[in-house]
N, C-alpha and C positions, 0 to 999 in steps of 0.2 A: 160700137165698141167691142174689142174682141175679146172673149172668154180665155181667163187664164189655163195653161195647161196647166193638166196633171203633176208634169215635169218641175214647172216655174212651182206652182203650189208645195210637192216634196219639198225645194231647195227652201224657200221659205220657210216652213215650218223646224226642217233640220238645222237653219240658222238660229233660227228663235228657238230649240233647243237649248242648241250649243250656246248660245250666249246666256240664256237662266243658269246652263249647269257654271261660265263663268262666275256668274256674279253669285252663284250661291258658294263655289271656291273661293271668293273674296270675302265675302259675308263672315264666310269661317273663318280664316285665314286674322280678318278684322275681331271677330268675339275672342279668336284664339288672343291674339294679343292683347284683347282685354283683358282676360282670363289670366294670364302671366302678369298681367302691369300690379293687377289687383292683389293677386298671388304675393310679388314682390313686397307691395306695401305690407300686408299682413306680416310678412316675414320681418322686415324690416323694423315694424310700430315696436314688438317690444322692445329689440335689442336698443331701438331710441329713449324708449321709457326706465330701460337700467340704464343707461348711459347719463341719462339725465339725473337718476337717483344718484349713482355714485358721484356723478359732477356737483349734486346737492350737497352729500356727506363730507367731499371733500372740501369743500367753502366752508362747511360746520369745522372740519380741522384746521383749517389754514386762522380762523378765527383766535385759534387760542395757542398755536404753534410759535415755535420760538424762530426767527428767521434764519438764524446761521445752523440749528441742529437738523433741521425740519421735524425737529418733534414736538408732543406738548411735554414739557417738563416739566416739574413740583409747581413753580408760578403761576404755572398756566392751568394746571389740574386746579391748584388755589382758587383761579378765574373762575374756571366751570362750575367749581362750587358754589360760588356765591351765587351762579348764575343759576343755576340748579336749586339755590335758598338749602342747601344742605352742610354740614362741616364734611373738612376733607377724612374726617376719621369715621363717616359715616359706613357704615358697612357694608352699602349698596354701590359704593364708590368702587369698595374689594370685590364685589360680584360682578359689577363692570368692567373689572380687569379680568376675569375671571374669561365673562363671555367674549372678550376681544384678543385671551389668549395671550396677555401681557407677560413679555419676559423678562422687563426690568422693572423694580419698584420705582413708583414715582414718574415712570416714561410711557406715554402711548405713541406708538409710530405709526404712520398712514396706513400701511397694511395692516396692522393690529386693528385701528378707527374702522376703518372701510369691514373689516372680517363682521367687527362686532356688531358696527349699527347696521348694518345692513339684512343682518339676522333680529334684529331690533326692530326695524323699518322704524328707525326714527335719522331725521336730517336737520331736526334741529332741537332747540331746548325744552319747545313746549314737548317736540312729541316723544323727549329720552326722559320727560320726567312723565310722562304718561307710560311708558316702557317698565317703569319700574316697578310696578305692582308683579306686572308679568314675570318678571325678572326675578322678582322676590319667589314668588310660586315656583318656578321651576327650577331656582337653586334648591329650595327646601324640600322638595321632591328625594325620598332616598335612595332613588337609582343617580342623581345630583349630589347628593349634599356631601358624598364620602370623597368624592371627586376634587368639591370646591374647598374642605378641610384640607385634606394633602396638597391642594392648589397652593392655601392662604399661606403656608407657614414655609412651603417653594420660595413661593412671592417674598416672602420678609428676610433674606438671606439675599441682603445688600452687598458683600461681596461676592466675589467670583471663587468659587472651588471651596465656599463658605457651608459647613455642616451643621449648625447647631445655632439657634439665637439664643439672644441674651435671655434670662428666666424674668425678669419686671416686663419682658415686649412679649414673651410667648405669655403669660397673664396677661395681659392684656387683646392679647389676638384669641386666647380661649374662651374671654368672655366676651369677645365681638363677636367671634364665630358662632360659640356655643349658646349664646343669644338668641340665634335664630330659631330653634329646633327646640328651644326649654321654653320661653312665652308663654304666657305671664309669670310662671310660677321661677323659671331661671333670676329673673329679676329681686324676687324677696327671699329666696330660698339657697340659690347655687352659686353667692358669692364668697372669696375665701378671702379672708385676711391676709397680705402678704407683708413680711415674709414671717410675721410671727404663725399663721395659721393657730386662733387660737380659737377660731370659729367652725374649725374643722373636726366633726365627730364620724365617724367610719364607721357609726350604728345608721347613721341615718341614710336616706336615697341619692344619695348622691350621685349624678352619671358615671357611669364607671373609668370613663376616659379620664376623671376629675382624682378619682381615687389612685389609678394608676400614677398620675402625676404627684399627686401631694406623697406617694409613698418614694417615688423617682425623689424628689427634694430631698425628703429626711435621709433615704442613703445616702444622698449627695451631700448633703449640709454645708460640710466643709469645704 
């Protein structure tokens, strides 16, 4: 048997070189693609997981949505209530307009729904009546609460180009408001007689926004 040459042996070994540094260029070439595939997914999973939240929120709207306006209108807020176990004059109802940015009383609109619950991260009933503790805390927060005051009485000017509401609905929106921020003592303490105000004495503590107003009536009387 004849002994391989020198020559035959080089070329062997420089094949079998060349063909590792191949397959180690494939190899790459193979993790690189994984590396991108996997890459892709990561990219991909959240923008699936808000897609899916807001496709959630939006079936929570279309629930109580009226068909021809596509919005929830007074009936339908009526609906959420009950669903919620709260009345519609609840005042956590006017902070949830608050946080969705509503510009018409009585209407929420998709974009309004989607603004709000999604800063809520609630998509459905159980988890916007669990929302709501939150929701209370950081209306009454007072870098909030001066905010959702100017908000409340925006909100209740039912017309358009409308300046002033009626004085029996601003009482009443004073003491839903001002409800929140006086607790417990707002309750047995800071309510005023309307329209006789006979329970009204300007020695005692009364919030000053309260005195301001009962003084706005009497110049106004007439």
């Amino acid at each position: 048997m004849r002994r391989a040459s020198k020559k035959s042996l080089s070329s062997a070994a420089t094949a079998s070189a060349g063909a590792e540094q191949v397959n180690e260029k494939q190899n790459r070439k193979r993790k690189g693609v994984s590396t991108n595939l996997t890459s892709r997914k990561a990219q991909r999973g959240p923008t699936k997981a808000v897609s899916k939240e807001v496709e959630r929120i939006d079936q929570f709207f279309y629930t109580y949505a009226d068909n021809s306006s596509v919005m929830i209108d007074p009936e339908g807020i009526e609906t959420l209530c009950s669903h919620l176990e709260v009345p519609h004059t609840d005042v956590r109802i006017l902070m949830l307009a608050w946080k969705m940015g509503c510009e018409k009383q009585g209407y929420f609109t998709l974009d309004e729904w989607r603004a709000g619950l999604k800063a809520l991260r609630a998509d459905s009933i159980s988890k916007l009546k669990k929302a709501f503790p939150e929701l209370v805390q950081e209306v009454t927060r007072p870098s909030n609460f001066q905010d959702f005051y100017i908000y409340a009485f925006r909100y209740c000017l039912t017309e358009d180009k409308k300046k002033c509401i009626e004085i029996p609905v601003a009482c009443e929106l004073l003491n839903l408001v001002l409800g929140l921020q006086f607790r417990p003592q707002y309750q047995n303490d800071y309510k005023i007689n309307f329209p006789s105000l006979d329970n009204y004495d300007s020695d005692l503590a009364w919030p000053l926004i309260l005195d301001n107003f009962v003084e706005w009536l009497r110049e106004n009387k007439s």
